[in-house]
C-alpha positions in Angstrom: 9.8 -91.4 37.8 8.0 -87.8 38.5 10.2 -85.0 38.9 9.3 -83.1 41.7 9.4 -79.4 41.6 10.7 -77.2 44.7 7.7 -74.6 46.5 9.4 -70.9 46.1 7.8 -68.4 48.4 7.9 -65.1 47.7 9.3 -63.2 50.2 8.8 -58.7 50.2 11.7 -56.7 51.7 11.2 -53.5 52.9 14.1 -51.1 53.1 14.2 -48.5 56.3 16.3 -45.7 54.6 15.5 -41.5 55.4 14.3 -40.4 52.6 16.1 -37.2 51.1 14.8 -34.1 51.5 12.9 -33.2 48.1 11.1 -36.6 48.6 10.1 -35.9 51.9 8.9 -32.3 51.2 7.3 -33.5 48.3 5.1 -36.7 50.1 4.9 -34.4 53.4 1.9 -31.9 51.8 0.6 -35.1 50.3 0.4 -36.7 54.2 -1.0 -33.9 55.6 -4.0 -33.6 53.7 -5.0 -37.0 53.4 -4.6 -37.9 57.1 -5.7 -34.7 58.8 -7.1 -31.1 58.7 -5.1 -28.5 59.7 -6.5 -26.4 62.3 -4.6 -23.6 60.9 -2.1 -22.7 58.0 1.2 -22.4 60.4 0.1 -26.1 62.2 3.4 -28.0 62.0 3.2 -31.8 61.8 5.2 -34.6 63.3 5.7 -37.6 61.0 6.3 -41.3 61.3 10.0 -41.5 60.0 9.6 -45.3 58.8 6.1 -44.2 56.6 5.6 -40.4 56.8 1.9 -41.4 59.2 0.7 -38.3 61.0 1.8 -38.8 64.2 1.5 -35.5 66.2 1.7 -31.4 66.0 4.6 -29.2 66.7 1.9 -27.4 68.8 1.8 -30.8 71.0 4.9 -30.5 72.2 5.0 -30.0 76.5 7.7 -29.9 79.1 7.6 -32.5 81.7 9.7 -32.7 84.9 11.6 -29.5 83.6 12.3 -30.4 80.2 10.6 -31.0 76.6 13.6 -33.5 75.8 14.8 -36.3 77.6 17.9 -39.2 77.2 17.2 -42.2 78.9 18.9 -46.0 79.2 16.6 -49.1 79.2 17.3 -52.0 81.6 19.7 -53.2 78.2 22.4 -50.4 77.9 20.1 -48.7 75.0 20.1 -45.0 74.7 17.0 -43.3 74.1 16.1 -39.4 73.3 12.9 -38.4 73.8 10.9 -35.7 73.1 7.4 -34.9 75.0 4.0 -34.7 73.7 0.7 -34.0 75.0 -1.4 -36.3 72.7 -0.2 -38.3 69.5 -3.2 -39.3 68.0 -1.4 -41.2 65.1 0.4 -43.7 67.5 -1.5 -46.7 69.0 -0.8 -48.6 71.8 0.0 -51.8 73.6 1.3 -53.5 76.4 -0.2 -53.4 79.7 0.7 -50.3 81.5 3.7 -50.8 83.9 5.6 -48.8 86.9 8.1 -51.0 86.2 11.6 -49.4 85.2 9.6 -45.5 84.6 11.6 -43.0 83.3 9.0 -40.3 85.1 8.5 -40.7 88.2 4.4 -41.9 89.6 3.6 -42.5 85.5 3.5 -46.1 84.5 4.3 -46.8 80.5 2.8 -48.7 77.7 4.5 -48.8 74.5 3.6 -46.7 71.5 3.5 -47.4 68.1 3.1 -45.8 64.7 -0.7 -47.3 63.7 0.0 -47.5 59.9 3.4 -49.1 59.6 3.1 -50.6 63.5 7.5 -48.8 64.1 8.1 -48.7 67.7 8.2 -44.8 68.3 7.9 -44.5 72.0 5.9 -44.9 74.9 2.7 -43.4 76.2 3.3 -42.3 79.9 -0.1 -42.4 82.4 0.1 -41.0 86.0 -2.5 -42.3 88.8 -4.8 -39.2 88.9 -4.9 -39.9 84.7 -2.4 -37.2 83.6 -1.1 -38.7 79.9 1.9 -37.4 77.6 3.6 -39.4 75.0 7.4 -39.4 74.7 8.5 -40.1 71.3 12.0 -41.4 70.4 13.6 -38.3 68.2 15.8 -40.1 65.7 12.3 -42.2 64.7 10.2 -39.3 64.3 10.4 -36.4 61.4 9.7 -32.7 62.6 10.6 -29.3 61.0 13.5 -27.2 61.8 
């Protein structure tokens, strides 16, 4: 009689902790020159917080309907703080745009994600006459004090 041996599969976890601060500072300098070039020394970046991607600039940020941050509910109960920013060139997108349960007023949504490591980090917001601002959840993005 053959013995027949069980299949493993090799599975690969991946752990979603902040990193501590000397890491960060560390890999941030590291991020910013591989991924971008700074338009000037003081440029401020705004990182992925699952994979430390470029994500935006501190000099991105904008105020819409009064405010640069926003707290929102979804259609589910969940709580959302957002922050507002003109482009985001390190986030892609998908989703077909939708009106459908807006936060801002006239601007349909599609979701936005970080394009290395694909975390959900917001939503990109598109008005009719094509006026576009990202709005990035807070507690999944990294900025300086």
């Amino acid at each position: 009689m053959q013995k027949i041996q069980p299949e493993y599969t090799n599975f690969q976890y991946s752990l979603k902790l902040p990193p501590d601060n000397k890491f960060f500072e560390k890999y941030k300098s590291y991020v910013g020159n591989k991924t971008k070039e700074k338009e000037s020394d003081n440029e401020e970046y705004v990182l992925c917080g699952q994979c430390f991607q470029y994500i935006t600039s501190i000099a991105s940020k904008i105020t819409v309907q009064g405010s640069h941050y926003h707290t929102f509910a979804n259609p589910h109960g969940i709580i959302f703080s957002l922050g507002c920013f003109r482009t985001a060139p390190g986030c892609g997108h998908t989703g077909p745009a939708t009106y459908e349960w807006s936060w801002f007023s006239g601007y349909r949504w599609r979701i936005a994600l970080c394009s290395k490591c694909l975390m959900h980090l917001g939503w990109l917001f598109e008005s009719h006459n094509g006026e576009r601002f990202n709005g990035l959840i807070l507690d999944r993005i990294l900025q300086p004090e």
